[in-house]
C-alpha positions as CSV (number, residue, x, y, z in Angstrom):
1,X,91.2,92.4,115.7
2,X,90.3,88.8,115.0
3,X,88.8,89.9,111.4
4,X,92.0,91.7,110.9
5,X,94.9,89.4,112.0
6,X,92.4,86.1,110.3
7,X,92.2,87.6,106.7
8,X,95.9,88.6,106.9
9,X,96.4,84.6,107.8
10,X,94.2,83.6,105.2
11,X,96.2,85.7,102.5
12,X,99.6,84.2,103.2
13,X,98.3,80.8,102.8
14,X,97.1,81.0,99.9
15,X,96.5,78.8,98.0
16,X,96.4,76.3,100.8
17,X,92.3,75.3,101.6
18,X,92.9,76.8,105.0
19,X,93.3,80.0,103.5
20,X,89.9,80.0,102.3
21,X,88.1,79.2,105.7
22,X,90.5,81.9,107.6
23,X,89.3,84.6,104.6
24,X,85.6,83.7,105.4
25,X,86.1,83.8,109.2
26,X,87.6,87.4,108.7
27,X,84.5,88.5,106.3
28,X,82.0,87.1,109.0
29,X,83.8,89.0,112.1
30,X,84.0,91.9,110.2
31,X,80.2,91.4,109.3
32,X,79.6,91.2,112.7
33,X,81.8,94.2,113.8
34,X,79.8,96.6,111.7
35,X,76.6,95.7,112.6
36,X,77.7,96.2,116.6
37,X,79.0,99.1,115.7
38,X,75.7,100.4,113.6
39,X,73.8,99.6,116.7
40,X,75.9,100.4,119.7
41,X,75.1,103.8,121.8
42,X,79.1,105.0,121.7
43,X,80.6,103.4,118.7
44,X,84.4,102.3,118.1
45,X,84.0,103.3,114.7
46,X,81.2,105.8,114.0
47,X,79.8,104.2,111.0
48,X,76.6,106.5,111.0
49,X,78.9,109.3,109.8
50,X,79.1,108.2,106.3
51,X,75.4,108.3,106.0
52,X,74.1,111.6,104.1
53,X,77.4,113.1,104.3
54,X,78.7,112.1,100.3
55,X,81.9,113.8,100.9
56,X,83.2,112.4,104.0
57,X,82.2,109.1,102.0
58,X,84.0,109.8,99.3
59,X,87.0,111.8,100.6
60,X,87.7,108.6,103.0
61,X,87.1,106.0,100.2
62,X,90.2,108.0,97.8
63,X,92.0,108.0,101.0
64,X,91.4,104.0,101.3
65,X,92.7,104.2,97.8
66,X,95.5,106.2,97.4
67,X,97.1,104.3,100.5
68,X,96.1,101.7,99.0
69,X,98.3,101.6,95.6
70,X,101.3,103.4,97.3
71,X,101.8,101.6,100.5
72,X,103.6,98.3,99.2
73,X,105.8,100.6,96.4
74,X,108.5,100.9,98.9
75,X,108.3,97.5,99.7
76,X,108.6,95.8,96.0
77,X,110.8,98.8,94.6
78,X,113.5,97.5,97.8
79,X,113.3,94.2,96.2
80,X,113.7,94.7,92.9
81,X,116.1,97.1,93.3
82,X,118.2,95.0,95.3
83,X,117.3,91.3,93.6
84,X,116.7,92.3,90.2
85,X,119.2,95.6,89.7
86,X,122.1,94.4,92.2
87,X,122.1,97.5,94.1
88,X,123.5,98.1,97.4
89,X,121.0,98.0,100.1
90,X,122.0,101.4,100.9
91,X,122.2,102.6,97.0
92,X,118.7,101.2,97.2
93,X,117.7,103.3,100.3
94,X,118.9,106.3,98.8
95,X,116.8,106.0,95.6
96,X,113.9,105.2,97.7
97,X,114.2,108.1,99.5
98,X,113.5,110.4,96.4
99,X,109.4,109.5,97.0
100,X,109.3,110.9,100.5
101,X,111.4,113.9,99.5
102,X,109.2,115.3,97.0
103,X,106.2,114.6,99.1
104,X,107.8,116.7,101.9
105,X,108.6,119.7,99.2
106,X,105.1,119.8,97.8
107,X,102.7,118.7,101.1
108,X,103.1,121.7,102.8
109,X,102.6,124.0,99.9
110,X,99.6,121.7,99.0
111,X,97.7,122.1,102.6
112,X,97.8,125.7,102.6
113,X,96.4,126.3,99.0
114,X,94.0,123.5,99.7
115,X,92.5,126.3,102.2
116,X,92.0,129.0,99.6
117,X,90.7,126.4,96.7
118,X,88.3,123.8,96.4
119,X,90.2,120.3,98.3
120,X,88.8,117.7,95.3
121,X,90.7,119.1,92.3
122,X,93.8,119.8,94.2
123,X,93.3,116.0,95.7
124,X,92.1,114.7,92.5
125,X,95.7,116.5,90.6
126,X,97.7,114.6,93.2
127,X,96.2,111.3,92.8
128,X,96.4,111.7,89.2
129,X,100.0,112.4,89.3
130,X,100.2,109.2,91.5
131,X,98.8,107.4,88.8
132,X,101.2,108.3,86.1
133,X,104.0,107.4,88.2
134,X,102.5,104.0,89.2
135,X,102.0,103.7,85.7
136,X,105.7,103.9,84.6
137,X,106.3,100.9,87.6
138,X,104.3,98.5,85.9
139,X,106.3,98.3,82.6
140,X,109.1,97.0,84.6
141,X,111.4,95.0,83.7
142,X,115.2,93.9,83.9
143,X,116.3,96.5,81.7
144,X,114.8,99.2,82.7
145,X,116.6,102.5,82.9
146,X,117.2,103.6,86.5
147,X,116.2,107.4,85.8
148,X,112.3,105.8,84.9
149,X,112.6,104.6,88.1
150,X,114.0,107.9,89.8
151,X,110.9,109.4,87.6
152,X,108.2,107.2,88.7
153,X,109.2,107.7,92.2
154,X,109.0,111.2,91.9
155,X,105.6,111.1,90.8
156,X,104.1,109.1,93.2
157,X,106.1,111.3,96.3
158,X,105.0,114.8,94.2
159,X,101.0,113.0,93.9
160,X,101.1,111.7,97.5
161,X,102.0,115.2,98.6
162,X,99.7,116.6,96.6
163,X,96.8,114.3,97.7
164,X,97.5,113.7,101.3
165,X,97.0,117.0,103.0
166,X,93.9,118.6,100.8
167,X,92.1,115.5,101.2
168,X,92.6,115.9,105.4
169,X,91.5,118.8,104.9
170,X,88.0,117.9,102.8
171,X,87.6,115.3,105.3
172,X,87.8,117.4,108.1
173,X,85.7,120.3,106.7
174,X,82.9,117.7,105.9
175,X,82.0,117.2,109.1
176,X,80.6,119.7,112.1
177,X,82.5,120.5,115.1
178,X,81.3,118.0,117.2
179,X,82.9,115.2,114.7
180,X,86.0,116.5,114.4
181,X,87.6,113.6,117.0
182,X,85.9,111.1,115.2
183,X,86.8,112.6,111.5
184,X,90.2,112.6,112.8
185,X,90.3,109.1,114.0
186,X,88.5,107.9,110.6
187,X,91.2,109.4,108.6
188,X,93.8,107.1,110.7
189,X,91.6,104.1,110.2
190,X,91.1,104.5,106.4
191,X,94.9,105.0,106.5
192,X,95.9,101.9,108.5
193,X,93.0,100.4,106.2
194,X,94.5,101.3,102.7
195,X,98.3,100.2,103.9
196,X,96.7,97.1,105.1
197,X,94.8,96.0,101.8
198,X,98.3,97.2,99.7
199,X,100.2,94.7,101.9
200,X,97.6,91.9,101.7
201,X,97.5,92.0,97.6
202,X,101.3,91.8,98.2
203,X,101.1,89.2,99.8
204,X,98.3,87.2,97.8
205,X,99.9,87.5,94.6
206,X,103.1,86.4,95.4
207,X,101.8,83.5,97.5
208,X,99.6,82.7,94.1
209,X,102.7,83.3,91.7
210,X,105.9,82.8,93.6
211,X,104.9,80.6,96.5
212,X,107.8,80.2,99.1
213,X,110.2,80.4,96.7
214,X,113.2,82.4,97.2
215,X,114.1,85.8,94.9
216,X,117.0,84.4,92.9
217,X,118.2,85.1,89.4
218,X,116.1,82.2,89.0
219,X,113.0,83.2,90.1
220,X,113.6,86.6,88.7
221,X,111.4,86.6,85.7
222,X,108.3,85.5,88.0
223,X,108.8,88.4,90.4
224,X,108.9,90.5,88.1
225,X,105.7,89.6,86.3
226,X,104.3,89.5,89.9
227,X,105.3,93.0,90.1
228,X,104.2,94.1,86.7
229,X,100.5,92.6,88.0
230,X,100.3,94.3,91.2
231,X,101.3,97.7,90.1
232,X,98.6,97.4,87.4
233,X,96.0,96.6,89.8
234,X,97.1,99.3,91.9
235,X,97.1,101.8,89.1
236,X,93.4,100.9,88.7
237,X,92.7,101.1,92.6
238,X,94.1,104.7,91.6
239,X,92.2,105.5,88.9
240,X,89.0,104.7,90.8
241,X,90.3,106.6,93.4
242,X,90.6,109.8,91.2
243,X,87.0,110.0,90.2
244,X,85.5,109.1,93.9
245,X,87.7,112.5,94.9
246,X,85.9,114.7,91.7
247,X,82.5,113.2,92.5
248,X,82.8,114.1,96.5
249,X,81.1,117.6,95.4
250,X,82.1,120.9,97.2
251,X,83.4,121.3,100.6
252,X,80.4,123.2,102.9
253,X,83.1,124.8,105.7
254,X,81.7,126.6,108.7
């Protein structure tokens, strides 16, 4: 807790000195936190799992990184949709709203195949699909036509949907029965883990780029390279993320 809620202080106060003692306090708790929890009897976090099991490694690792390039999408889409387009909030809601629609047309179908064929490449697809459509948000700019948007966020809901339920289910299967409480927990944490680090590189860049600045018309042109930046790095968390789901090797179910 005090590694978590530190290194979030330390990112919004950048590029204040403090920020960098709060960021090295949070890397020394969280030091400290593994190594109790390598050595304790009945673990928080079972960190012994990941050892000599490559595909719960990797299967939680594209999990850390898929949520980690789509989490804050929602978040800077509302923005620029709102600052930089001059849509109504609720305009705005409704064109958001096209990312969790697909993903609820396409995750169902996606954890029921996942069961007849191999979880990595139907994983891997998703997050591949992700990519594209991360891809098309980080040529943004003022005058970009709406339906790239409607596109883009299309992709990422159809990839999400895609990617979220087959890779569940690899990490699930990865693990023997007596795991499957702790496998289910992990999948939360590398969840809450990957929304967490999306937020925080919000939050870093545009303390580094916009400050506390407001999001005028004047400002504008500095959001938007802000955005342009992170949706980059998050397309390269993605791609990253893509070939640690192919390399996780086959699923051994019981």
């Amino acid at each position: 807790a005090i590694a978590l809620a530190t290194a979030f202080l330390g990112v919004s106060n950048i590029p204040n000195k403090s920020s960098l003692y709060l960021i090295s306090a949070a890397i020394i708790c969280a030091i400290l936190f593994l190594i109790h929890e390598y050595n304790a009897k009945m673990p928080l976090l079972e960190i012994k799992i990941f050892y000599n099991n490559r595909a719960f490694l990797l299967s939680s690792f594209s999990a850390v990184a898929n949520y980690s390039a789509t989490y804050a999408v929602s978040f800077l889409m509302s923005i620029f949709l709102q600052k930089i387009k001059f849509l109504s909030a609720q305009n705005t809601g409704i064109i958001l709203a096209l990312q969790p629609a697909a993903q609820c047309l396409l995750a169902p179908f996606a954890g029921k195949l996942s069961d007849r064929v191999e979880p990595r490449f139907i994983a891997s697809a998703g997050m591949f699909i992700t990519f594209i459509g991360i891809i098309f948000l980080s040529y943004l700019t003022a005058n970009t036509n709406i339906y790239i948007i409607y596109l883009a966020l299309i992709f990422i809901g159809l990839g999400f949907g895609l990617f979220s339920a087959p890779n569940t289910n690899a990490i699930m299967s990865s693990v023997s029965k007596e795991y499957y409480g702790v496998a289910s927990g992990m999948v939360g944490t590398m969840r809450m883990f990957g929304q967490m680090f999306s937020m925080g590189l919000t939050l870093a860049v545009f303390a580094i780029l916009i400050g506390r600045k407001q999001i005028t018309t004047d400002t504008a042109g500095v959001f938007i390279k802000s955005t342009n930046i992170l949706f980059i790095i998050f397309a390269c968390v993605c791609f990253i993320g893509i070939f640690a789901s192919l390399s996780r090797g086959k699923i051994k179910r019981e």
